[in-house]
TILOKE-877226 format. One line per field, with one value per atom (N, C-alpha, C): residue number from 1; residue in one letter; atom name; x, y, z. Coordinates in steps of 0.02 Angstrom, whole numbers, plus 50000, padded with zeros to 5 digits. Layout:
<nufis>
i: (NUM, ...)
aa: (a, ...)
at: (CA, ...)
px: (X, ...)
py: (Y, ...)
pz: (Z, ...)
</nufis>
This chain:
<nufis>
i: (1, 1, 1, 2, 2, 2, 3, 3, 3, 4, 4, 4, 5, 5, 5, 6, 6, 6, 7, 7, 7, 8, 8, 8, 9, 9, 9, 10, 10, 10, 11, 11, 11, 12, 12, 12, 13, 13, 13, 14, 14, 14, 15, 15, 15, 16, 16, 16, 17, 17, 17, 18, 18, 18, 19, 19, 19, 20, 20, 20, 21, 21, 21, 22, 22, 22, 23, 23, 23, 24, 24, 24, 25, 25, 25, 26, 26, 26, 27, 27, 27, 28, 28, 28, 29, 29, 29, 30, 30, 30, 31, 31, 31, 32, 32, 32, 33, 33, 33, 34, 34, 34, 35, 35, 35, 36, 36, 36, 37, 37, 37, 38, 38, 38, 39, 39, 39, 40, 40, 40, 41, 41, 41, 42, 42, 42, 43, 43, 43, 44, 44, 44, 45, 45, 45, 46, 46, 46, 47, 47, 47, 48, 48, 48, 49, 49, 49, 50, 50, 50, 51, 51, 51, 52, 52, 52, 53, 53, 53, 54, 54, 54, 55, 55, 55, 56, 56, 56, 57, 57, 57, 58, 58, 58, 59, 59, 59, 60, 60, 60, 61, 61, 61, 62, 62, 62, 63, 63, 63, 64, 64, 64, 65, 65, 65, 66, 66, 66, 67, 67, 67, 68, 68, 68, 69, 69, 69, 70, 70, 70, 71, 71, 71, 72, 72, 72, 73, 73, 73, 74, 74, 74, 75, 75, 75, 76, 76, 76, 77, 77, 77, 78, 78, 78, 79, 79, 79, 80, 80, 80, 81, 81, 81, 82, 82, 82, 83, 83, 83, 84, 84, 84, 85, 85, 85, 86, 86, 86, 87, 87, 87, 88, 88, 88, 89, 89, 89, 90, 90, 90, 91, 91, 91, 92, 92, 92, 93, 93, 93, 94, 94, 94, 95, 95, 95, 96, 96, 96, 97, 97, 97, 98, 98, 98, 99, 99, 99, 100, 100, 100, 101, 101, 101, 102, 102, 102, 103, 103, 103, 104, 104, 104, 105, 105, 105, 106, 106, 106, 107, 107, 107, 108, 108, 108, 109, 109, 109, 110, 110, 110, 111, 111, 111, 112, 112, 112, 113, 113, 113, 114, 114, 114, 115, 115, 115, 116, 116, 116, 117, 117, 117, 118, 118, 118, 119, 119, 119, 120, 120, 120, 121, 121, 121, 122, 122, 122, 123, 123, 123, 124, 124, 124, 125, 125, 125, 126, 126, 126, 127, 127, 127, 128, 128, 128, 129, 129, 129, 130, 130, 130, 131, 131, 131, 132, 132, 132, 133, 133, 133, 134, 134, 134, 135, 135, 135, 136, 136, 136, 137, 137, 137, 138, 138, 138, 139, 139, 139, 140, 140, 140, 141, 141, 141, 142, 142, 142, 143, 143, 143, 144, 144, 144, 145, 145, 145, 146, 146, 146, 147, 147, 147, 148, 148, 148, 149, 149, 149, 150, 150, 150, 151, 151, 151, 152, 152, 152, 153, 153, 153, 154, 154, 154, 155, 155, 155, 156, 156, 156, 157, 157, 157, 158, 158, 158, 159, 159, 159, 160, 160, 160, 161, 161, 161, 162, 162, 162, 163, 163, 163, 164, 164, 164, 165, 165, 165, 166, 166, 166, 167, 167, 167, 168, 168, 168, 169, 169, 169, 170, 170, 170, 171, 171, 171, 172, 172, 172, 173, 173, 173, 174, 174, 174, 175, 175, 175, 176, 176, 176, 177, 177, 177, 178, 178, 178, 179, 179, 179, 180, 180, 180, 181, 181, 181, 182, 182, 182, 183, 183, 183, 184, 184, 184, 185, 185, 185, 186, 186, 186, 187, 187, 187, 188, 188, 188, 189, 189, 189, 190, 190, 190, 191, 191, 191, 192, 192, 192, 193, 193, 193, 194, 194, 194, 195, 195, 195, 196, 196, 196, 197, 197, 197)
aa: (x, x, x, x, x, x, x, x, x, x, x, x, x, x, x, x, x, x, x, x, x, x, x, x, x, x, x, x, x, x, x, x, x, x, x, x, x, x, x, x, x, x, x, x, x, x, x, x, x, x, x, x, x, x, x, x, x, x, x, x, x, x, x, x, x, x, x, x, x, x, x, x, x, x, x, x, x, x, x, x, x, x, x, x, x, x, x, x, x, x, x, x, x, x, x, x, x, x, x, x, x, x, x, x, x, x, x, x, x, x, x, x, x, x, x, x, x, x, x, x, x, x, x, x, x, x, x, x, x, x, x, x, x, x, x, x, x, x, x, x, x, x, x, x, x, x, x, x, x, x, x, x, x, x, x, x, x, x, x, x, x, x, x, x, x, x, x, x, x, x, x, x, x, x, x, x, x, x, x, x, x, x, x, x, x, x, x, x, x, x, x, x, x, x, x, x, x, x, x, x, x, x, x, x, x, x, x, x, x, x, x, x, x, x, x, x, x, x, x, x, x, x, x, x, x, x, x, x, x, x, x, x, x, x, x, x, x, x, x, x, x, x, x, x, x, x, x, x, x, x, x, x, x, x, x, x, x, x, x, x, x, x, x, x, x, x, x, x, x, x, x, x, x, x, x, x, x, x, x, x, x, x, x, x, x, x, x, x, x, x, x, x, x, x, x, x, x, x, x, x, x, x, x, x, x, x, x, x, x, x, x, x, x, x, x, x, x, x, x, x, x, x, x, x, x, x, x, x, x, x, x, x, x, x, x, x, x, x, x, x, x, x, x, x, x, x, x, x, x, x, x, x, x, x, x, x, x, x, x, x, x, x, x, x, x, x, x, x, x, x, x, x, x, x, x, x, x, x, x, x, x, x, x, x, x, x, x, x, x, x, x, x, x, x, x, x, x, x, x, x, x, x, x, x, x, x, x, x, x, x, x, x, x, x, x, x, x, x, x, x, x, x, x, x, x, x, x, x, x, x, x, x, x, x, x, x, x, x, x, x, x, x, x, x, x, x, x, x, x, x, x, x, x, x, x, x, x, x, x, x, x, x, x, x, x, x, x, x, x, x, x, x, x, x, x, x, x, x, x, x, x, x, x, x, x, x, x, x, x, x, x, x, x, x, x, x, x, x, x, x, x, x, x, x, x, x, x, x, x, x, x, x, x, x, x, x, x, x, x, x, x, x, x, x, x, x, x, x, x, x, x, x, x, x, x, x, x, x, x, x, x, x, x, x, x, x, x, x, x, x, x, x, x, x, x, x, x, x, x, x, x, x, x, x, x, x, x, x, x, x, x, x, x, x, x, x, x, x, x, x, x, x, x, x, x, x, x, x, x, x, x)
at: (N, CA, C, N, CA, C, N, CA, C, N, CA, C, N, CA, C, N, CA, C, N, CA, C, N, CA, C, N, CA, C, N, CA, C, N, CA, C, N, CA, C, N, CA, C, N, CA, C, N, CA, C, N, CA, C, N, CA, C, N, CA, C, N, CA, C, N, CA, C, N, CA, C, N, CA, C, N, CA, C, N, CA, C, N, CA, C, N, CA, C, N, CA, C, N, CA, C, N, CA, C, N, CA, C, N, CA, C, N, CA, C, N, CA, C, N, CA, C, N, CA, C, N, CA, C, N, CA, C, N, CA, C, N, CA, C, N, CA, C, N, CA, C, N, CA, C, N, CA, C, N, CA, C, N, CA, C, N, CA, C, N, CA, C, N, CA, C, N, CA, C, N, CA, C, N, CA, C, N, CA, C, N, CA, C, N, CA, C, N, CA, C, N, CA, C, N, CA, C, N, CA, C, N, CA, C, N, CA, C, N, CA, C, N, CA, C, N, CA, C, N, CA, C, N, CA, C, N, CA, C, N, CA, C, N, CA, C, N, CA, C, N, CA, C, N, CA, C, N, CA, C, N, CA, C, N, CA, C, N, CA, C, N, CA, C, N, CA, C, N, CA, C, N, CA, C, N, CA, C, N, CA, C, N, CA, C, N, CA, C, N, CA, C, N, CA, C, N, CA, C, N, CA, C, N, CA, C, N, CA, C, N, CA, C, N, CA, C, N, CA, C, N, CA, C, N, CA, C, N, CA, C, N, CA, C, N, CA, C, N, CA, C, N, CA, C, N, CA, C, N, CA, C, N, CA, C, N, CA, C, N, CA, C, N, CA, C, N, CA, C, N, CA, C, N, CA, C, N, CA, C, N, CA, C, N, CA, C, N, CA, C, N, CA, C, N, CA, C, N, CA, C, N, CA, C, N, CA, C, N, CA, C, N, CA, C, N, CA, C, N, CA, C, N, CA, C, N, CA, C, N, CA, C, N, CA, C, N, CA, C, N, CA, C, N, CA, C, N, CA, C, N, CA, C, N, CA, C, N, CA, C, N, CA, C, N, CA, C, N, CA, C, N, CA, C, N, CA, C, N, CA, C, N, CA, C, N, CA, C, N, CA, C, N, CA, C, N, CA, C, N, CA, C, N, CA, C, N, CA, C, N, CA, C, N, CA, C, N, CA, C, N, CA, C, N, CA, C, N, CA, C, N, CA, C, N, CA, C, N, CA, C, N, CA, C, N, CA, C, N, CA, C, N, CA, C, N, CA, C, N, CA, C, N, CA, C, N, CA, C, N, CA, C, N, CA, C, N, CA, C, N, CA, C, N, CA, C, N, CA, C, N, CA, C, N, CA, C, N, CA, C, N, CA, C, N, CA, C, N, CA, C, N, CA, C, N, CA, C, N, CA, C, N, CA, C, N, CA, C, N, CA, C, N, CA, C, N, CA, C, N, CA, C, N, CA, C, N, CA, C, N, CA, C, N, CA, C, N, CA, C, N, CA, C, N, CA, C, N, CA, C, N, CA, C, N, CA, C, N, CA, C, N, CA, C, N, CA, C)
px: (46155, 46212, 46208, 46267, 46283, 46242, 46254, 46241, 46293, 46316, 46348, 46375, 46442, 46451, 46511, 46509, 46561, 46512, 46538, 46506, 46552, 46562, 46584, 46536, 46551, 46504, 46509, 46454, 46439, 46432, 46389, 46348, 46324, 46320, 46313, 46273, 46205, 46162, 46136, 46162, 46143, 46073, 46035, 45983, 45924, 45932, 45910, 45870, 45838, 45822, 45798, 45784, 45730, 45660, 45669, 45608, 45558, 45600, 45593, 45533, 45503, 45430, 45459, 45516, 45552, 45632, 45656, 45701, 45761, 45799, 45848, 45889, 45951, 46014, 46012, 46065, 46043, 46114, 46128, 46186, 46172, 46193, 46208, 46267, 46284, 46317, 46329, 46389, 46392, 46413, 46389, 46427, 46499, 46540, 46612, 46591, 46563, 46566, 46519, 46468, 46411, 46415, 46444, 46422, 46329, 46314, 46256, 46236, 46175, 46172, 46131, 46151, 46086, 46110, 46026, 46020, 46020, 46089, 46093, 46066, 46040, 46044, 46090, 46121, 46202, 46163, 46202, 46172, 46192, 46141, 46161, 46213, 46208, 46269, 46340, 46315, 46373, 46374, 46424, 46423, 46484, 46467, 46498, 46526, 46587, 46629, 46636, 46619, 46633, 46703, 46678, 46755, 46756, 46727, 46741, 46724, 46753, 46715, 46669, 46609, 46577, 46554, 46544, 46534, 46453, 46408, 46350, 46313, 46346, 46358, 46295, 46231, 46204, 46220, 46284, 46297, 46355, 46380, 46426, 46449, 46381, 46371, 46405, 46464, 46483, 46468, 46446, 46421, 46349, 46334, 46248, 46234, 46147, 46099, 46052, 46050, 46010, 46022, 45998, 46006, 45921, 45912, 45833, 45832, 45847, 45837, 45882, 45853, 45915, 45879, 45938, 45901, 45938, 45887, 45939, 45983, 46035, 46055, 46042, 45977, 45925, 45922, 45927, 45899, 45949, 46007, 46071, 46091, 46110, 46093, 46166, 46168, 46227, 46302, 46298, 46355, 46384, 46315, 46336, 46354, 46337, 46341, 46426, 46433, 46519, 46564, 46553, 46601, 46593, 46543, 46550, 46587, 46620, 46683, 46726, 46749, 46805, 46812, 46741, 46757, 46753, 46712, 46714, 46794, 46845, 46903, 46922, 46936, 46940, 46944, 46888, 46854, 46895, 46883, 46925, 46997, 47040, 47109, 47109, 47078, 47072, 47071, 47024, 46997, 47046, 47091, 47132, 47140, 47135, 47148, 47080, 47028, 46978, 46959, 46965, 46967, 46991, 47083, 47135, 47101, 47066, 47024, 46977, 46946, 46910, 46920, 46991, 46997, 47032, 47051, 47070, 47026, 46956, 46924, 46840, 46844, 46785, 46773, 46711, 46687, 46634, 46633, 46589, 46496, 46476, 46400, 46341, 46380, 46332, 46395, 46377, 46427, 46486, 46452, 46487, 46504, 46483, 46512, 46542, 46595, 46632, 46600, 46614, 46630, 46664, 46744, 46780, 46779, 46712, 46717, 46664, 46640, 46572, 46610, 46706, 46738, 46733, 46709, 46731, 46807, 46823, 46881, 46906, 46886, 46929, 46880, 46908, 46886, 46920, 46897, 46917, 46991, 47030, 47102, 47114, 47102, 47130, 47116, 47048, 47019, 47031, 47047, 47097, 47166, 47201, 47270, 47263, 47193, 47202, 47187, 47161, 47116, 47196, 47249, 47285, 47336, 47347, 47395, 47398, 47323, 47291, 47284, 47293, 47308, 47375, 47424, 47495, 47482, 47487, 47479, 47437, 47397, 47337, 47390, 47355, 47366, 47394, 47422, 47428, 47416, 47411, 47406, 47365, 47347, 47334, 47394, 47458, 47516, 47539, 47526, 47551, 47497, 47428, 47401, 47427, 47431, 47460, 47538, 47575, 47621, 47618, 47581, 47567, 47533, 47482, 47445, 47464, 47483, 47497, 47426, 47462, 47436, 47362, 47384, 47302, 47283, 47226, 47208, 47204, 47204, 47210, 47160, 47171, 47123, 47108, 47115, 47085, 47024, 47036, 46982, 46945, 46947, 46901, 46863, 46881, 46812, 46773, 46814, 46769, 46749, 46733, 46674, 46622, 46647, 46579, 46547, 46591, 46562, 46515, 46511, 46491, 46415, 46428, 46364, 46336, 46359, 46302, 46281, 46315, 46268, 46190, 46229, 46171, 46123, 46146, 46109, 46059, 45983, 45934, 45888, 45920, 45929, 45964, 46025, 46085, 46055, 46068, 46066, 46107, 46157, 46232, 46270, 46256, 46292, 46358, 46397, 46476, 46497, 46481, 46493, 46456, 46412, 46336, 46289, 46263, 46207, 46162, 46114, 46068, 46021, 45973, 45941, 45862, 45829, 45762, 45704, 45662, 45622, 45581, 45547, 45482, 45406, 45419, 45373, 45370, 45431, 45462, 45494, 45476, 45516, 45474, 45409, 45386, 45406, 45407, 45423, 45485, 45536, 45619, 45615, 45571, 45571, 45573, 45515, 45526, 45587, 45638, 45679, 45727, 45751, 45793, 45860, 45837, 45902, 45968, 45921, 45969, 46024, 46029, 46084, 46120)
py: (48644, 48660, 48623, 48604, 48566, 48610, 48586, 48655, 48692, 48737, 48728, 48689, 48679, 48655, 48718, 48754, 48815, 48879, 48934, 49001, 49050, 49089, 49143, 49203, 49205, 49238, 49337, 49346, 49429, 49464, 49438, 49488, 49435, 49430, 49387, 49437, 49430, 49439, 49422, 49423, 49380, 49375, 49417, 49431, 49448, 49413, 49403, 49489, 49482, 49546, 49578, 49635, 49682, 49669, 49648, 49615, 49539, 49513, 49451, 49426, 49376, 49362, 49346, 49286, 49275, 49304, 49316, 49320, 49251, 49251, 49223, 49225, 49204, 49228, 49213, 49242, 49208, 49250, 49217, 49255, 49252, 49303, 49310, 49291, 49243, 49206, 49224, 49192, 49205, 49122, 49086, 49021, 49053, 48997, 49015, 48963, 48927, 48891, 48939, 48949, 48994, 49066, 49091, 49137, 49174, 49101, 49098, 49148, 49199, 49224, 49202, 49181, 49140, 49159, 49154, 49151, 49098, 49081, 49046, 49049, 48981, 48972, 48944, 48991, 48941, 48909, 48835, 48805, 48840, 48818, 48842, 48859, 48916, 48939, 48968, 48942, 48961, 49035, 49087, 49135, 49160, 49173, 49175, 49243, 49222, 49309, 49308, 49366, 49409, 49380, 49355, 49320, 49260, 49230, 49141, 49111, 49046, 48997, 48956, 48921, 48899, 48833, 48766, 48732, 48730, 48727, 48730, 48674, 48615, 48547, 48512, 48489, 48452, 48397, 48359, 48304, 48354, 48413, 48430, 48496, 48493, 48570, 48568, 48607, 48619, 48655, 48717, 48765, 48800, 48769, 48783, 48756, 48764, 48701, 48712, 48741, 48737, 48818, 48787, 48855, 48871, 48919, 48956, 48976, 49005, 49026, 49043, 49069, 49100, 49184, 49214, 49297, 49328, 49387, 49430, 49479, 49512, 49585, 49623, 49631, 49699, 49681, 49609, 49602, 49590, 49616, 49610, 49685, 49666, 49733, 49768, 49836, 49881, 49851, 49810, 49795, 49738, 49673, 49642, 49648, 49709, 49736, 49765, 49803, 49836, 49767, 49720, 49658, 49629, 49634, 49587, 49592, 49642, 49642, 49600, 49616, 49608, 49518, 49503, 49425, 49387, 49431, 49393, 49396, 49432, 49428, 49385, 49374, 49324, 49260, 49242, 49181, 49178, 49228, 49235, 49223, 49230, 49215, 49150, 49110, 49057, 49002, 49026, 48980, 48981, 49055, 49066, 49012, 48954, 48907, 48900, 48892, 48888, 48942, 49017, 49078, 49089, 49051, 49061, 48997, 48926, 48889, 48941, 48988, 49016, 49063, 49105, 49129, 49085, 49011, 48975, 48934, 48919, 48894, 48941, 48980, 49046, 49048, 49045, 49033, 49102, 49109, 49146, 49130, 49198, 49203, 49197, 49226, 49260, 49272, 49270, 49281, 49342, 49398, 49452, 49474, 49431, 49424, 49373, 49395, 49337, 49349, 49292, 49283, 49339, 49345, 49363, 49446, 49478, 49526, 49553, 49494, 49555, 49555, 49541, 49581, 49643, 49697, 49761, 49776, 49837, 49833, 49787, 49712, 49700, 49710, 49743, 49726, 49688, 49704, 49667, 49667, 49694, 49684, 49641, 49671, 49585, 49539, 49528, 49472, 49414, 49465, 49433, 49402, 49440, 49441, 49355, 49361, 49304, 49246, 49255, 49196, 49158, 49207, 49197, 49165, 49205, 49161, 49120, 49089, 49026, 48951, 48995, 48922, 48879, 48933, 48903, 48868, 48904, 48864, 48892, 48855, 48888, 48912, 48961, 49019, 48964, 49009, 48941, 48988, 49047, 49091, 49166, 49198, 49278, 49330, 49295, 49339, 49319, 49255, 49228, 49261, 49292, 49316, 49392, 49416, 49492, 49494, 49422, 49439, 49422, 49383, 49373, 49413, 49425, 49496, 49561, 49604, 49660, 49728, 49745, 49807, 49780, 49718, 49689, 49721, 49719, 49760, 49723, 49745, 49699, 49620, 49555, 49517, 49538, 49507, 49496, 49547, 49621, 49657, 49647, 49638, 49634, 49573, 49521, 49461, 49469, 49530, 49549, 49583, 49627, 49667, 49641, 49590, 49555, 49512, 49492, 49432, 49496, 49542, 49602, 49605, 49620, 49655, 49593, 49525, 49478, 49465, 49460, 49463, 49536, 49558, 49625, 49638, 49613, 49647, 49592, 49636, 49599, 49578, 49621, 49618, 49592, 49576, 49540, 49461, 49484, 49415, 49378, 49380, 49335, 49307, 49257, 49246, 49194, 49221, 49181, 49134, 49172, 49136, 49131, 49168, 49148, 49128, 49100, 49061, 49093, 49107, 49160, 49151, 49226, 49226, 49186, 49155, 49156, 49219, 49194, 49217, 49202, 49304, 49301, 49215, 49210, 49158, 49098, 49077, 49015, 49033, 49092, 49095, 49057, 49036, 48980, 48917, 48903, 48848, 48826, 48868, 48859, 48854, 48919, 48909, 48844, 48789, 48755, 48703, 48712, 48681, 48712, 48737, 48791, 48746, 48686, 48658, 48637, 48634, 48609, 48659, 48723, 48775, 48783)
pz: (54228, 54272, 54338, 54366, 54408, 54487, 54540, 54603, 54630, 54653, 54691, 54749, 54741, 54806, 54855, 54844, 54891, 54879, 54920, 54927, 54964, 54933, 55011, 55006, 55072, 55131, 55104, 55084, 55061, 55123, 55185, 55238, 55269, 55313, 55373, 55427, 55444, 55484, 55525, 55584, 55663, 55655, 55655, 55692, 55621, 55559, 55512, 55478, 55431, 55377, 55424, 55416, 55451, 55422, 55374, 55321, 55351, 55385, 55372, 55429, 55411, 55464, 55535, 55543, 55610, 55613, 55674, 55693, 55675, 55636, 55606, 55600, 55616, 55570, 55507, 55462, 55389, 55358, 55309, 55274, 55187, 55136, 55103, 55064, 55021, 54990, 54926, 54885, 54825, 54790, 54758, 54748, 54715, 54715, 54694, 54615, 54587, 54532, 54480, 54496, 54427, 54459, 54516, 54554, 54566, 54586, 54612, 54667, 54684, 54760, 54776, 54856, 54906, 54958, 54997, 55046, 55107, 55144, 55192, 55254, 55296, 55360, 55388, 55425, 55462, 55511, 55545, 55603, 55657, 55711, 55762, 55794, 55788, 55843, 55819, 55763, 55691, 55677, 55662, 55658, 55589, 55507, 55462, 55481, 55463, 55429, 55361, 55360, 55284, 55235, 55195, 55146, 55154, 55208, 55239, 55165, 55136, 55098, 55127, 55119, 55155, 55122, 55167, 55107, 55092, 55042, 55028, 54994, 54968, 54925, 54968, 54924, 54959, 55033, 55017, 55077, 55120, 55097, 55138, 55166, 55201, 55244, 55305, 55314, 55379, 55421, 55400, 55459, 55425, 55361, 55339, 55351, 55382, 55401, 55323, 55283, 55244, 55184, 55127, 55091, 55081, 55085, 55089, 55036, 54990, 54938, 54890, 54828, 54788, 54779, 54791, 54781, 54716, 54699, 54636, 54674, 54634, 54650, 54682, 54671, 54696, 54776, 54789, 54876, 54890, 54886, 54922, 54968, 55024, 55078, 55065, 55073, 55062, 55058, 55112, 55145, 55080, 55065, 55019, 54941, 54928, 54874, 54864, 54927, 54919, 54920, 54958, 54922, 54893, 54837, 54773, 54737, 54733, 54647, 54684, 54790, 54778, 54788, 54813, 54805, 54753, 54684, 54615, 54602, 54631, 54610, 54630, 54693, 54717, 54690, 54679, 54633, 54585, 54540, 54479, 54485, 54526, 54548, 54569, 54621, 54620, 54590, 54534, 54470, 54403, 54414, 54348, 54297, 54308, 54251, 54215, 54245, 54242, 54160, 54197, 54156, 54094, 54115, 54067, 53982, 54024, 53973, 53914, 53959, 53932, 53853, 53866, 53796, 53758, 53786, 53740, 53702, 53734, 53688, 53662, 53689, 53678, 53576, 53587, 53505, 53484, 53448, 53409, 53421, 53435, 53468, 53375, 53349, 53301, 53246, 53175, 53144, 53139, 53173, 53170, 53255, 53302, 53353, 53389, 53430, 53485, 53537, 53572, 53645, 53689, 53661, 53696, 53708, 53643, 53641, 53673, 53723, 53791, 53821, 53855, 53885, 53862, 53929, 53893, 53903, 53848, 53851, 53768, 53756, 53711, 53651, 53594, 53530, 53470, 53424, 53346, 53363, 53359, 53369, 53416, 53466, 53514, 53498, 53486, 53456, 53426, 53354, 53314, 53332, 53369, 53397, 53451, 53481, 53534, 53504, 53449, 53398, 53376, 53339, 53300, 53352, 53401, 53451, 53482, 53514, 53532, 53485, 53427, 53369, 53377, 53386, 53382, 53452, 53511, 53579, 53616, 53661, 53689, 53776, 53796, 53848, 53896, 53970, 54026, 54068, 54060, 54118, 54098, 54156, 54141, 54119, 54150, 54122, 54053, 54030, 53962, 53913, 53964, 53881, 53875, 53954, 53941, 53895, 53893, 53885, 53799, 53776, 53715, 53671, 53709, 53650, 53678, 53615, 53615, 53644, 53697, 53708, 53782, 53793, 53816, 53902, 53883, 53956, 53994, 54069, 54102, 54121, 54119, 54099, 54162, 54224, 54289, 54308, 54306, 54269, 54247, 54162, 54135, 54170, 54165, 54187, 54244, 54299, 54375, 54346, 54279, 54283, 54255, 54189, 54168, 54196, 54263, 54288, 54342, 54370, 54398, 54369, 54294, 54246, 54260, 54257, 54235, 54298, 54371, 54423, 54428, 54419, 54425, 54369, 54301, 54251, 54246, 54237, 54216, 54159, 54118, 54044, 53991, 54035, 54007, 53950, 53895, 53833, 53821, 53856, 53841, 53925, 53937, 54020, 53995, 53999, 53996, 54048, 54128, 54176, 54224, 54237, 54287, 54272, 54338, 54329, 54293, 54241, 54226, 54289, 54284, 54333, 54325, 54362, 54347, 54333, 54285, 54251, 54312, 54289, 54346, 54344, 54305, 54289, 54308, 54331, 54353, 54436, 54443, 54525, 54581, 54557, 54628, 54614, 54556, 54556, 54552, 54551, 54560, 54647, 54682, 54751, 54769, 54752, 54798, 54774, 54722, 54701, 54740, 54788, 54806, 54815, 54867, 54881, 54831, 54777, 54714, 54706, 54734, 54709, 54786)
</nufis>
């Protein structure tokens, strides 16, 4: 996978962790492409708000001086935790074409499973229904699939929650759209790879 190059801003901390060895600012990020979480240093003097996009792209940091790390779920502070659904929506609205690609070309995991069916929410019926209607012409929108398959829940939903489970879950065997997380085994040596994300 490519790195990120965008992020918006989860929690933004003047005066860095309560955890942390020095006094820092530092912010909490989400990439907008794998929905990556990291930990930023804004440059001096720089001060993120909550929701900002930020750029994070190796050559084209505007108000990061550096990305410090990549963190899981678990080390995300209260604050960054209550806006994660609503900026994976976000994303997800943004990207809609991106998404809408997705149940048009989504394949089969295992013979007796899809793709489309770790949305929760859709089963064998839709399934079928999106398989069969994507043949004749593939989707162009989130309203062309509500308006094409019968009975369909809402997409925009469903993908903020799986894209939700797969930030948080650490058990998760199937990642559709995030980065997977690193394995305890490999976390020093991804450390010092950090900049790459």
């Amino acid at each position: 996978m490519k790195a990120e190059e965008q992020a918006m801003v989860l929690d933004f901390l003047p005066h860095g962790r309560s955890t942390g060895f020095k006094s820092e600012p530092v912010a909490l990020v989400l990439g907008t492409d794998y929905f990556t979480l990291l930990e930023v240093i804004p440059k001096t003097g720089v001060e993120l708000k909550v929701g900002e996009t930020v750029l994070i792209g190796k050559d084209s940091r505007d108000k990061v001086e550096y990305i410090k790390r990549r963190v899981s779920f678990n080390e995300l502070t209260s604050s960054a935790v209550s806006e994660l659904e609503n900026m994976v929506e976000k994303i997800v609205l943004q990207k809609e074409q991106q998404f809408v690609d997705f149940f048009n070309t989504s394949r089969p995991i295992t013979l007796k499973r899809h793709q489309l069916e770790l949305l929760s929410g859709l089963g064998k019926k839709h399934l079928f229904e999106i398989l069969k209607v994507r043949e004749s012409e593939p989707f162009k929108s989130f309203d062309d699939i509500k308006k094409k398959v019968h009975m369909m829940p809402d997409v925009v939903h469903m993908l903020v929650k799986r894209i939700t489970e797969e930030i948080s879950g650490e058990d998760e065997k199937h990642y559709l759209f995030v980065r997977p997380p690193v394995s305890p085994q490999k976390s020093g040596f991804e450390r010092h790879r950090f900049r790459k994300y």
